[in-house]
ZADO-1210 file (C-alpha; in nm, 4 decimals, padded with zeros to 6 digits):
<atoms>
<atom x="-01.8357" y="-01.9979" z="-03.3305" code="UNK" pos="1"/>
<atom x="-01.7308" y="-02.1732" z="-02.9738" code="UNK" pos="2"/>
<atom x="-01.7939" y="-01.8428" z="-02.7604" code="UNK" pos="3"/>
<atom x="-01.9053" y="-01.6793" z="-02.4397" code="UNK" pos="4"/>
<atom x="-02.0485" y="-01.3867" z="-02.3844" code="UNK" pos="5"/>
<atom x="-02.2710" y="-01.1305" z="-02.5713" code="UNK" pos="6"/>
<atom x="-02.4427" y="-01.3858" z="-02.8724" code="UNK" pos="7"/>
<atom x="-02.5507" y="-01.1131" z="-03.0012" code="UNK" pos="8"/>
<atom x="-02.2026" y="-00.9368" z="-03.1160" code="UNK" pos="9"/>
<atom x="-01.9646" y="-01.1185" z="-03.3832" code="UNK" pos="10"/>
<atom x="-01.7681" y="-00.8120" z="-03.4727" code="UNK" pos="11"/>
<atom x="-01.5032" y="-00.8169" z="-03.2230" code="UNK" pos="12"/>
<atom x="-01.3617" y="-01.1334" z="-03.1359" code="UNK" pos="13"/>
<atom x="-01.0914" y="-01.2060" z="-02.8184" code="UNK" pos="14"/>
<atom x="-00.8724" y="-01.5363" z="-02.8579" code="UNK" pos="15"/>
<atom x="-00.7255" y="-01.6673" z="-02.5545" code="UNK" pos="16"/>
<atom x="-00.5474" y="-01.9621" z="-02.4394" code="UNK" pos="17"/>
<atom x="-00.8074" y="-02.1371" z="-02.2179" code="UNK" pos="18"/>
<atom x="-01.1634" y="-02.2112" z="-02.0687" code="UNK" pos="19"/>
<atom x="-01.0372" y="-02.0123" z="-01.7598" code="UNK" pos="20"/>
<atom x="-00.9230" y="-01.7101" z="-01.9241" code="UNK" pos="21"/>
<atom x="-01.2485" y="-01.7005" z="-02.1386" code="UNK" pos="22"/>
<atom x="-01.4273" y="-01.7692" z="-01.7755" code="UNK" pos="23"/>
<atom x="-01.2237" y="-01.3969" z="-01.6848" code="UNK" pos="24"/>
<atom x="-01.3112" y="-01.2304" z="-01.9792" code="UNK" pos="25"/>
<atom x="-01.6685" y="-01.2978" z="-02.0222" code="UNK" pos="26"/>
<atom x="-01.7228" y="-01.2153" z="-01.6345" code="UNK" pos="27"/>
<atom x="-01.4998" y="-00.8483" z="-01.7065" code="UNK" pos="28"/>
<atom x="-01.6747" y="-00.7154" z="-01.9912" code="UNK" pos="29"/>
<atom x="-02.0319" y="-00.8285" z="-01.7619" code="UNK" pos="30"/>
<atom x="-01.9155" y="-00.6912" z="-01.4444" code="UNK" pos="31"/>
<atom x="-01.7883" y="-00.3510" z="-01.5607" code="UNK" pos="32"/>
<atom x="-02.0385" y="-00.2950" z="-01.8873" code="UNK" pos="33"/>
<atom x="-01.7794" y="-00.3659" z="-02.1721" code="UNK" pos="34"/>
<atom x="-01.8732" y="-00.3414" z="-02.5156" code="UNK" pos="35"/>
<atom x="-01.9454" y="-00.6918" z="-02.6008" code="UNK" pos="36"/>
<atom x="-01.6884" y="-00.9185" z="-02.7558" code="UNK" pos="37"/>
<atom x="-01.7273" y="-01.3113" z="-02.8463" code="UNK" pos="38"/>
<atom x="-01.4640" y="-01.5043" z="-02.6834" code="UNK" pos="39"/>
<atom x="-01.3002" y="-01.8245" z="-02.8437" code="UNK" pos="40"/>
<atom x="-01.0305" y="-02.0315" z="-02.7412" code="UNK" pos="41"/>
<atom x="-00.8537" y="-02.3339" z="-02.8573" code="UNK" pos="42"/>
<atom x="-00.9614" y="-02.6865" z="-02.7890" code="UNK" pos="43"/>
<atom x="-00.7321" y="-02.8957" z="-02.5813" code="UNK" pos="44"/>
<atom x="-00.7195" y="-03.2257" z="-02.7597" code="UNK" pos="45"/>
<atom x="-00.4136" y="-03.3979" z="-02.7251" code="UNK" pos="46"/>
<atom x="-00.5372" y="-03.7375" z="-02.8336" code="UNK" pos="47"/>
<atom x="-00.5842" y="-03.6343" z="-03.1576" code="UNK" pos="48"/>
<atom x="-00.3093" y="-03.4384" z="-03.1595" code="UNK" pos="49"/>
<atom x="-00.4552" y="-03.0738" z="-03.1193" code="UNK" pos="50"/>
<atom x="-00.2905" y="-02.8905" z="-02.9098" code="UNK" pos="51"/>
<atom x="-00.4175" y="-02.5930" z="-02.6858" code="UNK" pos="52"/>
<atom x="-00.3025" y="-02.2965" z="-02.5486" code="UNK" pos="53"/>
<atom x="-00.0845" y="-02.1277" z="-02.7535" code="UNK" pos="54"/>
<atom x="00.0479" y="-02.3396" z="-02.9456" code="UNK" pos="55"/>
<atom x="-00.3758" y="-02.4008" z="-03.0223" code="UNK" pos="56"/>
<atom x="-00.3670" y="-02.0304" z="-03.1729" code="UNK" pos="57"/>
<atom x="-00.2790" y="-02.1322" z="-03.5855" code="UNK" pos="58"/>
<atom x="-00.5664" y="-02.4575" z="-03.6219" code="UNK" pos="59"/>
<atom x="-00.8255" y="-02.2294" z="-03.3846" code="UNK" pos="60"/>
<atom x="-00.7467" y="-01.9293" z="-03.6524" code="UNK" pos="61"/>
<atom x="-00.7718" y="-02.1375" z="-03.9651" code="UNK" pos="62"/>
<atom x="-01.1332" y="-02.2715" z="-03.7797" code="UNK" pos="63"/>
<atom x="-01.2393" y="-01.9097" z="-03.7338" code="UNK" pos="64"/>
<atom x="-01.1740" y="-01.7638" z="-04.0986" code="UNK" pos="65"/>
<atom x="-01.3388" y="-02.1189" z="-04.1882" code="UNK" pos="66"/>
<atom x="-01.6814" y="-01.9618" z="-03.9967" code="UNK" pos="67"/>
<atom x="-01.9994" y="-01.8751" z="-04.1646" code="UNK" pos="68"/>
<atom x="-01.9886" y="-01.4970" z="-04.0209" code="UNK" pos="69"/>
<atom x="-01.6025" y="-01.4962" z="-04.0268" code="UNK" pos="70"/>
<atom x="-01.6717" y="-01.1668" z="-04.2792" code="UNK" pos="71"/>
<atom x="-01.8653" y="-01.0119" z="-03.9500" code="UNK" pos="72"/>
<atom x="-01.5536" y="-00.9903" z="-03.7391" code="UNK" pos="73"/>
<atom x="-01.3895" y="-00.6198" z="-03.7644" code="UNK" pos="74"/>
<atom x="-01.1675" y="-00.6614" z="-03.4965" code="UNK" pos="75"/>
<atom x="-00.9562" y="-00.9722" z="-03.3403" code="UNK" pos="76"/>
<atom x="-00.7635" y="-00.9545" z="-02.9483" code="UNK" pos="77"/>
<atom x="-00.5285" y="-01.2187" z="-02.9092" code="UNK" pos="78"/>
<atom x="-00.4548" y="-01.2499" z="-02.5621" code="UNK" pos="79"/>
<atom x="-00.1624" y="-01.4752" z="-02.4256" code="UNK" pos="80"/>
<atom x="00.0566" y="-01.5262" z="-02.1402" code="UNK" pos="81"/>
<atom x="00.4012" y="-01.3229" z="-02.1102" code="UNK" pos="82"/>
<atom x="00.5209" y="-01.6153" z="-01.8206" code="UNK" pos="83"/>
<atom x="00.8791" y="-01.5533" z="-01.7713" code="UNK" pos="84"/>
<atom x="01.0716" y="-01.4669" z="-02.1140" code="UNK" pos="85"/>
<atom x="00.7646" y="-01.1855" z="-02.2583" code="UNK" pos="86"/>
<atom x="00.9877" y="-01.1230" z="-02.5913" code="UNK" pos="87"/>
<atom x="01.0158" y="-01.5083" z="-02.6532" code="UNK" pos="88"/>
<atom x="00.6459" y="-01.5319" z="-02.5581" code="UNK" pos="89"/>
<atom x="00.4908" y="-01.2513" z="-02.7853" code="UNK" pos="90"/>
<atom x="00.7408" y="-01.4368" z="-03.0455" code="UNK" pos="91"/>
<atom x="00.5552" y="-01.7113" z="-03.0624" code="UNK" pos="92"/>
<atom x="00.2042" y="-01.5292" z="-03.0553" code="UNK" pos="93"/>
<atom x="00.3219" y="-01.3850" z="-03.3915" code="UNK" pos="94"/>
<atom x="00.4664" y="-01.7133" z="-03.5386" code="UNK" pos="95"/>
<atom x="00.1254" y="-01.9017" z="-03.4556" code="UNK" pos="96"/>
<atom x="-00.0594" y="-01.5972" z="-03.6388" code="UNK" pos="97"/>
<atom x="00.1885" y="-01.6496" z="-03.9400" code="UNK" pos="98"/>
<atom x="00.1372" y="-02.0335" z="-03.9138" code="UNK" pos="99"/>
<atom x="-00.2793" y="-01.9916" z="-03.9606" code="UNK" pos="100"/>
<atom x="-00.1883" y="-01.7663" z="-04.2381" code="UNK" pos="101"/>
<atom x="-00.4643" y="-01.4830" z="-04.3942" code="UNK" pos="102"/>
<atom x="-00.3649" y="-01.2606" z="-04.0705" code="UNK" pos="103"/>
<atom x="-00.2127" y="-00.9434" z="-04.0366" code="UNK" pos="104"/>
<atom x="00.1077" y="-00.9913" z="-03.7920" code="UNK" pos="105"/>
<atom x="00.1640" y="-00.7094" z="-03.5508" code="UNK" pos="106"/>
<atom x="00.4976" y="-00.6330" z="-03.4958" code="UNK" pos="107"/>
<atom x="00.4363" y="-00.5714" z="-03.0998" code="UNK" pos="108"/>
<atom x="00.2260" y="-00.5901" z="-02.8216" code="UNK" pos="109"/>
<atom x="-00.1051" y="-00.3720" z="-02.8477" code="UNK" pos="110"/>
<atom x="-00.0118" y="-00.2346" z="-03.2854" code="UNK" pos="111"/>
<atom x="-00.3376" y="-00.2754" z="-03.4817" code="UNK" pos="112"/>
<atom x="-00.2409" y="-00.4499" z="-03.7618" code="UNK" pos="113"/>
<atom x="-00.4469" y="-00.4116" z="-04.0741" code="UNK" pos="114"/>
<atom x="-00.4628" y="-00.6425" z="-04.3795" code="UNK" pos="115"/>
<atom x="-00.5973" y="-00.6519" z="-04.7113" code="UNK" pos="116"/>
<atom x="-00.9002" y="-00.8314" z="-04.6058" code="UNK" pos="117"/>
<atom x="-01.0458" y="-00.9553" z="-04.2805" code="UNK" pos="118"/>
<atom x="-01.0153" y="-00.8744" z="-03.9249" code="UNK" pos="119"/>
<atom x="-00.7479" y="-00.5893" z="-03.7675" code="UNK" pos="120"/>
<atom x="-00.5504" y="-00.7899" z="-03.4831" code="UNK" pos="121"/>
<atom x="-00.3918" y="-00.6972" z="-03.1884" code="UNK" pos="122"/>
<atom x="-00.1997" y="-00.8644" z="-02.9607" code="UNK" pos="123"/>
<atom x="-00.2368" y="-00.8261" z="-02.6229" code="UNK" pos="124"/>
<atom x="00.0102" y="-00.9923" z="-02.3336" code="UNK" pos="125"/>
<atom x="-00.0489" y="-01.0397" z="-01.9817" code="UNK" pos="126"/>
<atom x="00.0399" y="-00.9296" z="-01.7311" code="UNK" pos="127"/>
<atom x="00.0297" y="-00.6139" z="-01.9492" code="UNK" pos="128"/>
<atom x="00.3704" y="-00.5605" z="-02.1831" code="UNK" pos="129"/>
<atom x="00.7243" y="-00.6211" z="-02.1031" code="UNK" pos="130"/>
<atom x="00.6076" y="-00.7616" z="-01.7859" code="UNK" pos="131"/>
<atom x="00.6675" y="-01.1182" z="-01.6371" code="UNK" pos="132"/>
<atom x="00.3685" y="-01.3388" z="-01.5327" code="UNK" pos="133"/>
<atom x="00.0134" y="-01.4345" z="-01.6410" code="UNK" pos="134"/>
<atom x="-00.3401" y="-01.3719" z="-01.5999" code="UNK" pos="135"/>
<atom x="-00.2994" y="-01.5551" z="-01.2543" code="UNK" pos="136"/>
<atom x="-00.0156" y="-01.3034" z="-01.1782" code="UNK" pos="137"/>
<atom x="-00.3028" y="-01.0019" z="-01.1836" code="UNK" pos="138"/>
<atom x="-00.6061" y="-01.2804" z="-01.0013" code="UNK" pos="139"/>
<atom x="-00.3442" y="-01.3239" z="-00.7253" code="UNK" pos="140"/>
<atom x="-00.3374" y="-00.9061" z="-00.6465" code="UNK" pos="141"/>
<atom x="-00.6760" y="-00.9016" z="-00.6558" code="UNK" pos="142"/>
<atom x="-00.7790" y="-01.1467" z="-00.4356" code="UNK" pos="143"/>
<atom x="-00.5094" y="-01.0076" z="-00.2131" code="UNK" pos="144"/>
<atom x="-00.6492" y="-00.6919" z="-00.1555" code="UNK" pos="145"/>
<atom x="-01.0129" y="-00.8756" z="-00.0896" code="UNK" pos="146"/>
<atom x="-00.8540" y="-01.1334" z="00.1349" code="UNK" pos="147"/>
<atom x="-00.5852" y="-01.0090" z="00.3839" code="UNK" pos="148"/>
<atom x="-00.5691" y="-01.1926" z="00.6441" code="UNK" pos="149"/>
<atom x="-00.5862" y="-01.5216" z="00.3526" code="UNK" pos="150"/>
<atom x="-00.2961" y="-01.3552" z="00.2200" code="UNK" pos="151"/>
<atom x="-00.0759" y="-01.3711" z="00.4980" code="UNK" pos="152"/>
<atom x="-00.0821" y="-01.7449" z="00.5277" code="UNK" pos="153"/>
<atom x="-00.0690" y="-01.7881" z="00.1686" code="UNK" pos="154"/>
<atom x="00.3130" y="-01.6330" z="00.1789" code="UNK" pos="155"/>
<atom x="00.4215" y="-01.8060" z="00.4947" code="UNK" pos="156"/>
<atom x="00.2837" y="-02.1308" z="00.3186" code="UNK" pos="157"/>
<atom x="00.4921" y="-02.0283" z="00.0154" code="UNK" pos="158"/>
<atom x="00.8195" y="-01.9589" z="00.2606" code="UNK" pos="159"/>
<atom x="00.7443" y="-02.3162" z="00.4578" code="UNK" pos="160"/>
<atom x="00.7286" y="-02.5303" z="00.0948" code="UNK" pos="161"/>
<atom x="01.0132" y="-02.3243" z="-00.0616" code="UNK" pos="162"/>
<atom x="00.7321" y="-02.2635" z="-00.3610" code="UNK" pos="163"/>
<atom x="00.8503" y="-01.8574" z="-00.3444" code="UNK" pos="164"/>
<atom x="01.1531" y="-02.0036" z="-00.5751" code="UNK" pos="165"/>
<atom x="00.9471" y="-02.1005" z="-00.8594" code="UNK" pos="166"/>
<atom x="00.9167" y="-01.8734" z="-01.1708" code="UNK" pos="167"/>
<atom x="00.6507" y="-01.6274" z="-01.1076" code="UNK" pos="168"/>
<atom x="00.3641" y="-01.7873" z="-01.3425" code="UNK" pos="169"/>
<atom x="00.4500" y="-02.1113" z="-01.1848" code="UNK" pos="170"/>
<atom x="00.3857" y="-01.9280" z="-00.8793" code="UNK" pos="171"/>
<atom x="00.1099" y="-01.7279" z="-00.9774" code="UNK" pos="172"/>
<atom x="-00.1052" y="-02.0751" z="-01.0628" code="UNK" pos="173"/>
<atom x="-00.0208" y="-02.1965" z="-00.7150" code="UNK" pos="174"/>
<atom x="-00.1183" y="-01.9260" z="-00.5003" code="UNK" pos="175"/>
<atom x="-00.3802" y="-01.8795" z="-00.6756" code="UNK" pos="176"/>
<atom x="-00.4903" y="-02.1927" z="-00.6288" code="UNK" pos="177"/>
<atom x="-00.4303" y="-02.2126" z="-00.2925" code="UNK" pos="178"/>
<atom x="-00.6346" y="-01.8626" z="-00.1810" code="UNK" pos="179"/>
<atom x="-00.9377" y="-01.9744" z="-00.4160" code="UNK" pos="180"/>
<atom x="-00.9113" y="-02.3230" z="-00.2124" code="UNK" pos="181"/>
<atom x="-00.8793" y="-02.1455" z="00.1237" code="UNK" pos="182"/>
<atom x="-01.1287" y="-01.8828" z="00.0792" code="UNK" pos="183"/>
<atom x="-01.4048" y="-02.0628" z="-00.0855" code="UNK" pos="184"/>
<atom x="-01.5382" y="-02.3046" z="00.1772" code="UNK" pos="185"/>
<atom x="-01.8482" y="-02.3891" z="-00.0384" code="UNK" pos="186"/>
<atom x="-01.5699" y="-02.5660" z="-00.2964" code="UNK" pos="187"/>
<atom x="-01.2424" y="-02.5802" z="-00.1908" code="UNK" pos="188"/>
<atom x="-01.1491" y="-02.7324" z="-00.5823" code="UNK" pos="189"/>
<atom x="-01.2839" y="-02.4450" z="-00.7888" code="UNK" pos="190"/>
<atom x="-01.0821" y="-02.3240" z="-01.0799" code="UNK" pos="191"/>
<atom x="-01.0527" y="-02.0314" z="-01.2824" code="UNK" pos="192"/>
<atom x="-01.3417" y="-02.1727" z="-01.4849" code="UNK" pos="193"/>
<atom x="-01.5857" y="-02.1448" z="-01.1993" code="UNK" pos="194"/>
<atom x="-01.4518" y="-01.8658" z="-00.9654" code="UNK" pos="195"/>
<atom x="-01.7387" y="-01.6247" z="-01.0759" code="UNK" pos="196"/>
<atom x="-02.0281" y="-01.9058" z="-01.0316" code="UNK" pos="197"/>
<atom x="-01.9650" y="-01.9070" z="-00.6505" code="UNK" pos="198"/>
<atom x="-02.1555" y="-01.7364" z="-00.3521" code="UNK" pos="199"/>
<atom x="-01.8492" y="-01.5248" z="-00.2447" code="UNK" pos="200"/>
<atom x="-01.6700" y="-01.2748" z="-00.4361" code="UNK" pos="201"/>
<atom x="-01.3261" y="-01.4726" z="-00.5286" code="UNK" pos="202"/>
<atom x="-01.1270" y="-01.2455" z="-00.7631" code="UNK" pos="203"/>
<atom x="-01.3476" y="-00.8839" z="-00.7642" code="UNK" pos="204"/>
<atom x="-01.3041" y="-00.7759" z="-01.1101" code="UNK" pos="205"/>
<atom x="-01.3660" y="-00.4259" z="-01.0125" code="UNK" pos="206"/>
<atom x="-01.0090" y="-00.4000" z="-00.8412" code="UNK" pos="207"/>
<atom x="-00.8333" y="-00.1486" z="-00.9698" code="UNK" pos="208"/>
<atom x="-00.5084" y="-00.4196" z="-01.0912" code="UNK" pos="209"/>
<atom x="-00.7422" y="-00.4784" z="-01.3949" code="UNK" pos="210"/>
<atom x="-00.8095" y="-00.1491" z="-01.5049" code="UNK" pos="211"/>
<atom x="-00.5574" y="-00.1550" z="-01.7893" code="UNK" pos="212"/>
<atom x="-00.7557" y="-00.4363" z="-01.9629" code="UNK" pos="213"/>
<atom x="-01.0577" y="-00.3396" z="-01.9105" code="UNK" pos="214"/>
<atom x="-01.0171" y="00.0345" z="-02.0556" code="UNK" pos="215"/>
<atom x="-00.8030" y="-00.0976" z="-02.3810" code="UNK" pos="216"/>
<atom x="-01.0989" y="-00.3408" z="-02.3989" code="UNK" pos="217"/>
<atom x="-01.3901" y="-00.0780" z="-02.4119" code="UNK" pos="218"/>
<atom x="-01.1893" y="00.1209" z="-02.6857" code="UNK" pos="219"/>
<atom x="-01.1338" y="-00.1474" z="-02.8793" code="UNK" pos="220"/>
<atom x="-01.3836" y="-00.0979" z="-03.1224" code="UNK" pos="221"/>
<atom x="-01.3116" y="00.2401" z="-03.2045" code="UNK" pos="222"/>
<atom x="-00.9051" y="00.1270" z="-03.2103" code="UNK" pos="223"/>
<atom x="-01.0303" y="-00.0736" z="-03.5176" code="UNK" pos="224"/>
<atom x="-01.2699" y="00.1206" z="-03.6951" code="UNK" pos="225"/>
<atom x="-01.0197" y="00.3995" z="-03.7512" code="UNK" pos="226"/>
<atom x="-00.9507" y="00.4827" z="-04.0920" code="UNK" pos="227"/>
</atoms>
C-alpha cells in the first residue's frame, strides 16, 4: 500500500489527490496526536496514460481493493478539492467512486456510506462543504496569521499583477506559493511536499482554520464502527 504515516494502522485509509496533500495530512494527524490513518494517493503518470488527481481516484481504488490487506481497511476518507463549482466537484468524486466500482457512493459530503462488503466511505471536500477553494485556500489563512507583515506584501503583490482576479484556488496555489517562497529563506522553491521538513514553522497546523479536519478526523473511527 503506497502510504505515509502510521505503518502500523491499515484500518482507516485517507485518499487524496496528491503528494502535497498526503505531505498535510501525515504532518496533521503527527502534530496534533490523530488516530493514525494510512494515506494513499494516485500516481501521476501521464505517459502511460494514468492520470492523477482526481480523475486518479477510480484506477488508485481498483489498486487498493486489489491489496493484500484490502480486507483490513474499515474505514475509507476521500478527500478532494471543492475549487470553484463544489457541487460539480463532489460530482465527480462520486462518479470516480462509481467508475472503480465495489464502493459504496455517498450521496454528499461527510454521509458514511456502507456497503455489503468492504470499507464505509466518506467523502470529504475542502475547503470544508459548500465552500469554494482548496487545501491551499485553508494553508494560505494559516500562514497568514503566522506571517503578518509577509502577508501584507503578498496582497499588494496580488493588486500590482492583477492575480486578485483569478478564481480563488487559482489564487490560493499562488499565494501560497509566493509566502512559502518569501518566508522560507533556507529554500525559497519548497512546495507543499516539503513545507514541514524545513527549520521554520511554514503553515502551523495547530491554527485554529484546521480545526474542522482535524476533529472529523479523530472521530473517524468511531463514525465507522457504528452499527
Amino acid at each position: 500500500m503506497q502510504s505515509n504515516g502510521d505503518a502500523h494502522n491499515r484500518s482507516l485509509v485517507i485518499l487524496c489527490e496528491g503528494q502535497g496533500d498526503q505531505a498535510f495530512f501525515v504532518n496533521l494527524i503527527r502534530t496534533r496526536s490523530l488516530p493514525g490513518f494510512s494515506v494513499v494517493f494516485p500516481s501521476d503518470k501521464p505517459e502511460q496514460g494514468i492520470p492523477g488527481g482526481v480523475d486518479g481516484f477510480a484506477g488508485r481504488l481498483r489498486a487498493l481493493r486489489a491489496e493484500r490487506d484490502f480486507s483490513k481497511i474499515e474505514g475509507l476518507l476521500v478527500v478532494a478539492d471543492n475549487d470553484s463549482r463544489p457541487e460539480a466537484s463532489f460530482t465527480r468524486v462520486q462518479q470516480q467512486l462509481t467508475e472503480a466500482g465495489g464502493y459504496p457512493v455517498p450521496t454528499q459530503p461527510l454521509e458514511v456510506a456502507r456497503g455489503e462488503s468492504g470499507p464505509w466511505v466518506v467523502v470529504m471536500m475542502l475547503p470544508w462543504i459548500g465552500q469554494p477553494g482548496n487545501l491551499e485556500t485553508l494553508c494560505v489563512k494559516a500562514m497568514r496569521g503566522a506571517w503578518p507583515e509577509a502577508a501584507v506584501c503578498l496582497e499588494e503583490f496580488c493588486r500590482c499583477t492583477s492575480t486578485s482576479r483569478w478564481d480563488l484556488s487559482k489564487q490560493s496555489k499562488m499565494r501560497l506559493r509566493a509566502m512559502i517562497s518569501a518566508v522560507c529563506e533556507s529554500d525559497p522553491n519548497t512546495s507543499l511536499v516539503y513545507a514541514w521538513n524545513r527549520p521554520q514553522n511554514l503553515i502551523p497546523l495547530n491554527d485554529a482554520v484546521f480545526d474542522e479536519i482535524a476533529a472529523y478526523l479523530s472521530d473517524f473511527k468511531k463514525l465507522v464502527s457504528q452499527p
